[in-house]
C-alpha positions as CSV (number, residue, x, y, z in Angstrom):
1,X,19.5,-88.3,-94.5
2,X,20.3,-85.7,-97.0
3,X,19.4,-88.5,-99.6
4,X,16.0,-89.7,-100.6
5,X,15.2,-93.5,-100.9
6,X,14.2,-92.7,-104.3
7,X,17.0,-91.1,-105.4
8,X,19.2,-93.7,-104.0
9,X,17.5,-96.6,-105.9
10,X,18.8,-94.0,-109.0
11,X,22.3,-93.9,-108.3
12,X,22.4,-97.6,-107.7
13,X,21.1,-98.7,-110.9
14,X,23.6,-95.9,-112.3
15,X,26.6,-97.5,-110.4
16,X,26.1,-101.1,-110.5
17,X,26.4,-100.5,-114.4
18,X,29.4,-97.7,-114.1
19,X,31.3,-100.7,-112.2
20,X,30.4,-103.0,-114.6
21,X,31.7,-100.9,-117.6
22,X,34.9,-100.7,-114.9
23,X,35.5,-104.3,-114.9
24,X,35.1,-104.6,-118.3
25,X,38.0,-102.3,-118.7
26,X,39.8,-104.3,-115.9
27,X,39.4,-107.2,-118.1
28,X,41.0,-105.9,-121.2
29,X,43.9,-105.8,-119.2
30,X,43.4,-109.1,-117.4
31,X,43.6,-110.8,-120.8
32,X,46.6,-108.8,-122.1
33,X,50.4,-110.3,-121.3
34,X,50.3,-107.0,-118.7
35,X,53.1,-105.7,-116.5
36,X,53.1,-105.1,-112.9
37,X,54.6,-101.7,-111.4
38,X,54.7,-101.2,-107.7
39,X,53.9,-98.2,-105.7
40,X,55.9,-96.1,-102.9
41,X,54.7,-98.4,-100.1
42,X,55.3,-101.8,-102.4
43,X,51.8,-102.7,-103.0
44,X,51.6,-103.5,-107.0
45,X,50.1,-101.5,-109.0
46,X,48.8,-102.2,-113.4
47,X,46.8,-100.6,-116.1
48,X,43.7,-101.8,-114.6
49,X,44.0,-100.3,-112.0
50,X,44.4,-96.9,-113.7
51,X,42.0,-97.8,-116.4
52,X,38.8,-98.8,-113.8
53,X,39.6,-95.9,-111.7
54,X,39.9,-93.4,-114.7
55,X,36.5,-94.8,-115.9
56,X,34.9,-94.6,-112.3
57,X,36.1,-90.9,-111.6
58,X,34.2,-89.7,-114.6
59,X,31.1,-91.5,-114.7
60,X,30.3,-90.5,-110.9
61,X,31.7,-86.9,-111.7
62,X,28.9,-86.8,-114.2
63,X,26.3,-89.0,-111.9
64,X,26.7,-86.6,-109.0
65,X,29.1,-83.4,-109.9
66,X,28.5,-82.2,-106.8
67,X,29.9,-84.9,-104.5
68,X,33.5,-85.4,-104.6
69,X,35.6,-88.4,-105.1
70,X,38.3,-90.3,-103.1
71,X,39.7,-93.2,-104.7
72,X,42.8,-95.0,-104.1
73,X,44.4,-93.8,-106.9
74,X,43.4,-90.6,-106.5
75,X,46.4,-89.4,-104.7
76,X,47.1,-87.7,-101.0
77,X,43.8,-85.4,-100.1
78,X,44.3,-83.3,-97.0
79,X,42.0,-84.1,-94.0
80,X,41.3,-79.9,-93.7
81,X,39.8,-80.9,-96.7
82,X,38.5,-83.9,-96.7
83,X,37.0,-83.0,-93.2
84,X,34.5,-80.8,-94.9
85,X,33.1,-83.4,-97.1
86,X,29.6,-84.4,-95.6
87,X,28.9,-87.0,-98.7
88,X,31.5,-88.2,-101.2
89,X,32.1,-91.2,-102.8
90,X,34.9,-93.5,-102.0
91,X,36.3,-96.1,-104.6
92,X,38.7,-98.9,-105.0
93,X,39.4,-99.1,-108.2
94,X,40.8,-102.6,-108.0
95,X,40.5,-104.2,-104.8
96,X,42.8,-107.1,-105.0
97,X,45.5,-106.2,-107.5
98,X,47.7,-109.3,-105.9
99,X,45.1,-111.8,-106.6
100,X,44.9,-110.3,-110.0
101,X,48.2,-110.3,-110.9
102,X,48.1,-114.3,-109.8
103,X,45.0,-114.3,-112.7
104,X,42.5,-116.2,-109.5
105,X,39.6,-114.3,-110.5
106,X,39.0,-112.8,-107.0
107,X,39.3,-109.5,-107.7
108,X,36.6,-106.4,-106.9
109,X,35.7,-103.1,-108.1
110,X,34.6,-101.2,-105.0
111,X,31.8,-98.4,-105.1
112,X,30.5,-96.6,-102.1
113,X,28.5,-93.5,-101.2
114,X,29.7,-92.3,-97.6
115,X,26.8,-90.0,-95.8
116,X,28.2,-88.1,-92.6
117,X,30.8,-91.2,-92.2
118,X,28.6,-94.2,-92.9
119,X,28.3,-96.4,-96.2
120,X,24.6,-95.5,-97.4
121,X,25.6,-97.4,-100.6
122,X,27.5,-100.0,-102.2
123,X,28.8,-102.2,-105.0
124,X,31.1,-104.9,-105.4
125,X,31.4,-106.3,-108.6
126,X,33.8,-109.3,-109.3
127,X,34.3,-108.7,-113.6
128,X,36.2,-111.9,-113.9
129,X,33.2,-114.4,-112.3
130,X,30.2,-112.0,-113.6
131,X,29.5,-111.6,-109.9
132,X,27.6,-108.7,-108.8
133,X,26.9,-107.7,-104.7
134,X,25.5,-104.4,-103.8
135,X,22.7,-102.5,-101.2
136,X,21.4,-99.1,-99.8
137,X,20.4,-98.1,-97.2
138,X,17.0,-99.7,-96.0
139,X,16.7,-101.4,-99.3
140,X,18.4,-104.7,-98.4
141,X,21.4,-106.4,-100.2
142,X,21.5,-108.6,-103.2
143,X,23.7,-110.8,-105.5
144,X,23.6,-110.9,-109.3
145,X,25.3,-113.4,-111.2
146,X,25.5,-112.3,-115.1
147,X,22.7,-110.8,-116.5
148,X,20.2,-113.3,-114.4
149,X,17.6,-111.8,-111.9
150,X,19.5,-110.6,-109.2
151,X,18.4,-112.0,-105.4
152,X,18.1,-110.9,-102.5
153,X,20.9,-111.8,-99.7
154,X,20.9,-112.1,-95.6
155,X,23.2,-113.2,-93.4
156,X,23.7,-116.3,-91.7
157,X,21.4,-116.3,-88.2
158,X,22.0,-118.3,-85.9
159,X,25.9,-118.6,-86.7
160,X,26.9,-121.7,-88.5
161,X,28.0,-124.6,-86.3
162,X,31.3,-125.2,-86.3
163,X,31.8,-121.4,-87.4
164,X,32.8,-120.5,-91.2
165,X,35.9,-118.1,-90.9
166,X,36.4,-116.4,-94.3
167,X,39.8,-114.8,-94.1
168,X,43.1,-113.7,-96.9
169,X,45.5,-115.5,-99.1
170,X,48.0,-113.0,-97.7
171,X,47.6,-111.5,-94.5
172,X,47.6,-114.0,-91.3
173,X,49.4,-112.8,-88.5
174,X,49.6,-114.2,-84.3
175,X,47.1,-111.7,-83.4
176,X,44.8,-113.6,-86.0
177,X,45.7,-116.8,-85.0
178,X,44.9,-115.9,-81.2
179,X,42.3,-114.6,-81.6
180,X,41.1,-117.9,-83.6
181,X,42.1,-120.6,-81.4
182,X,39.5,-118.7,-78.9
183,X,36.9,-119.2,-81.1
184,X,36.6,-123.1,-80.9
185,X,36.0,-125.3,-84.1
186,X,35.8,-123.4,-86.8
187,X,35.9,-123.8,-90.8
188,X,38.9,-121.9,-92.7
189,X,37.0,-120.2,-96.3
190,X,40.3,-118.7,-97.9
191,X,39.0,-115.8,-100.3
192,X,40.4,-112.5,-101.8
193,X,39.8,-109.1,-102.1
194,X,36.3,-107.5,-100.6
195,X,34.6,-110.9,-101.8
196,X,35.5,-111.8,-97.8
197,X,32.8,-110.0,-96.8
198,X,30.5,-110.6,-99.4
199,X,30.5,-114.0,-98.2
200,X,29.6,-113.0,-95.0
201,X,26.7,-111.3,-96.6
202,X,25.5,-113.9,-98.2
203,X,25.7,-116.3,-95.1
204,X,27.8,-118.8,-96.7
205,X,30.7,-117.4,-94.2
206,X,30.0,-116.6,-90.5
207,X,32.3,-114.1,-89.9
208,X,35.9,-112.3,-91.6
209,X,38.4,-111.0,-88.6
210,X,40.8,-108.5,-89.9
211,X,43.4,-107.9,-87.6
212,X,45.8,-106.5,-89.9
213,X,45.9,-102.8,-92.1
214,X,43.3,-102.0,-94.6
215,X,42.1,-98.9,-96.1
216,X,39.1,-97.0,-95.7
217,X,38.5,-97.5,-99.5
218,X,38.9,-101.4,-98.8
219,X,36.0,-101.9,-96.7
220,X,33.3,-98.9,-97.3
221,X,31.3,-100.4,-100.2
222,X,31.4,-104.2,-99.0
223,X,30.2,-102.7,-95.3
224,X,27.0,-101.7,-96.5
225,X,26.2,-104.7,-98.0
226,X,27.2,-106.8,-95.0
227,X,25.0,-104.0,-93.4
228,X,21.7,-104.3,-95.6
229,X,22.2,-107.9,-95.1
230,X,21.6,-107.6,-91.4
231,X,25.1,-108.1,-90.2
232,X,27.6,-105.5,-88.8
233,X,31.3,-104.1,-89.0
234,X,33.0,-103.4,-85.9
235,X,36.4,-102.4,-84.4
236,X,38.1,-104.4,-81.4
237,X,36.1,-101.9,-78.9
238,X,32.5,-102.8,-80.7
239,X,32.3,-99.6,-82.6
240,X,30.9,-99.5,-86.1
241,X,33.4,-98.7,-88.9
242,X,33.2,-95.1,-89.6
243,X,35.2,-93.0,-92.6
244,X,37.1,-89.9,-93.0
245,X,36.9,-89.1,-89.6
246,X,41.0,-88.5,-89.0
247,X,44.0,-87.8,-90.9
248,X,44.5,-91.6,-91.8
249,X,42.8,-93.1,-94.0
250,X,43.7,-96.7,-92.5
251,X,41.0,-98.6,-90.8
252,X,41.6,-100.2,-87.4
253,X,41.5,-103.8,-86.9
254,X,37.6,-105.0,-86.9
255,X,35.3,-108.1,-87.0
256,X,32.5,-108.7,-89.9
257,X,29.9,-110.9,-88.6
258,X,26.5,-112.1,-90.0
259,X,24.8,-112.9,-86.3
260,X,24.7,-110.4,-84.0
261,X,23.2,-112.5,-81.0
262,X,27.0,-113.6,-80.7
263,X,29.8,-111.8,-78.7
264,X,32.5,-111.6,-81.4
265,X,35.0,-109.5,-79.9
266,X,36.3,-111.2,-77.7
């Protein structure tokens, strides 16, 4: 790894508090009477947005110079380009901008460092709960709540009995529901935004089945933590998510699961 430990323990401090000062700008907003725009492909789109990606862009320009930045807002980057990028961060400005704009709290700033196509580091910080979840590689994954003494997190092992399914507010579709009647009795956590994963992080969820799109910038940060918590993220053919690898910057469908004894995809 072209990174050190140590110098990955740096950035992380240096991030967790860049995301911070990000929600804290998404906030601003959240307790304004804000309007709603919506972008070319009907997803909304509100000053927070802007205003937590225009303060992430230039605190990790000045962290790192030398690594570039995709975000969501960030606009089209060509793969030519993009394909010579061996580590570069990846954002989300505002993971969740529906559940914002219904004012549920269950919204993310999303912070990842991507290392020859894997998540070597990542935050997740929820402004509106105080709720802190981030990792690096080999250094396990933790939760802070406020300013209290942040702990460490691991998945659930062995799987929860009947299972915890942590799945969206807005995106349930029949290849969902099949697959979930094959599961057998199961528990239905509804949550929003990246916090789906940080529950299966934290073991209070078994596993979060997306069968339906997401971004790249949707999942990287959240991945590592589910990671360095000793779970795993994997398309329908058992492969690790991997990023900027193709022209797309959609994910394919995949399966985040805390117990890896168990055969998820199934």
């Amino acid at each position: 790894m072209a990174l050190e430990q140590a110098e990955l323990t740096q950035f992380l401090s240096a991030v967790i508090e860049l995301s911070k000062d990000a929600g804290h700008r998404i906030l601003e907003v959240y307790q304004s009477n804000f309007s709603v725009d919506f972008k070319t492909d009907n997803s909304p789109l509100t000053a927070a947005d802007l205003a937590s990606h225009n303060c992430l862009v230039a605190g990790l320009a000045k962290l790192l110079p030398s690594y570039p930045i995709l975000s969501e807002e960030s606009g089209t980057i060509p793969f030519a380009q993009r394909v010579t990028w061996d580590t570069f961060w990846l954002i989300d400005p505002l993971d969740g901008t529906k559940e914002f704009v219904k004012r549920n709290g269950e919204f993310t700033v999303n912070v990842a460092l991507i290392h020859r196509h894997k998540p070597i580091l990542g935050v997740v910080y929820a402004p509106a709960q105080e709720l802190c979840y981030y990792a690096a590689y080999e250094q396990g994954a933790f939760r802070q709540i406020g300013h209290a003494t942040p702990e460490e997190i691991t998945v659930q092992y062995p799987a929860h009995n009947p299972l915890r399914v942590v799945g969206s507010r807005s995106h349930s579709g029949a290849e969902l529901q099949d697959y979930l009647r094959q599961l057998g009795e199961y528990q239905l956590i509804v949550s929003g935004s990246s916090l789906k994963f940080c529950r299966v992080a934290e073991g209070s969820a078994d596993l979060y089945p997306r069968l339906a799109p997401t971004s790249e910038w949707d999942t990287a940060a959240a991945h590592a933590i589910v990671q360095e918590a000793g779970g795993a993220v994997v398309d329908l053919h058992r492969k690790e998510l991997r990023y900027n690898t193709k022209e797309s910057l959609l994910n394919p469908y995949f399966i985040a699961f805390g117990d890896q004894s168990r055969r998820w995809v199934l």
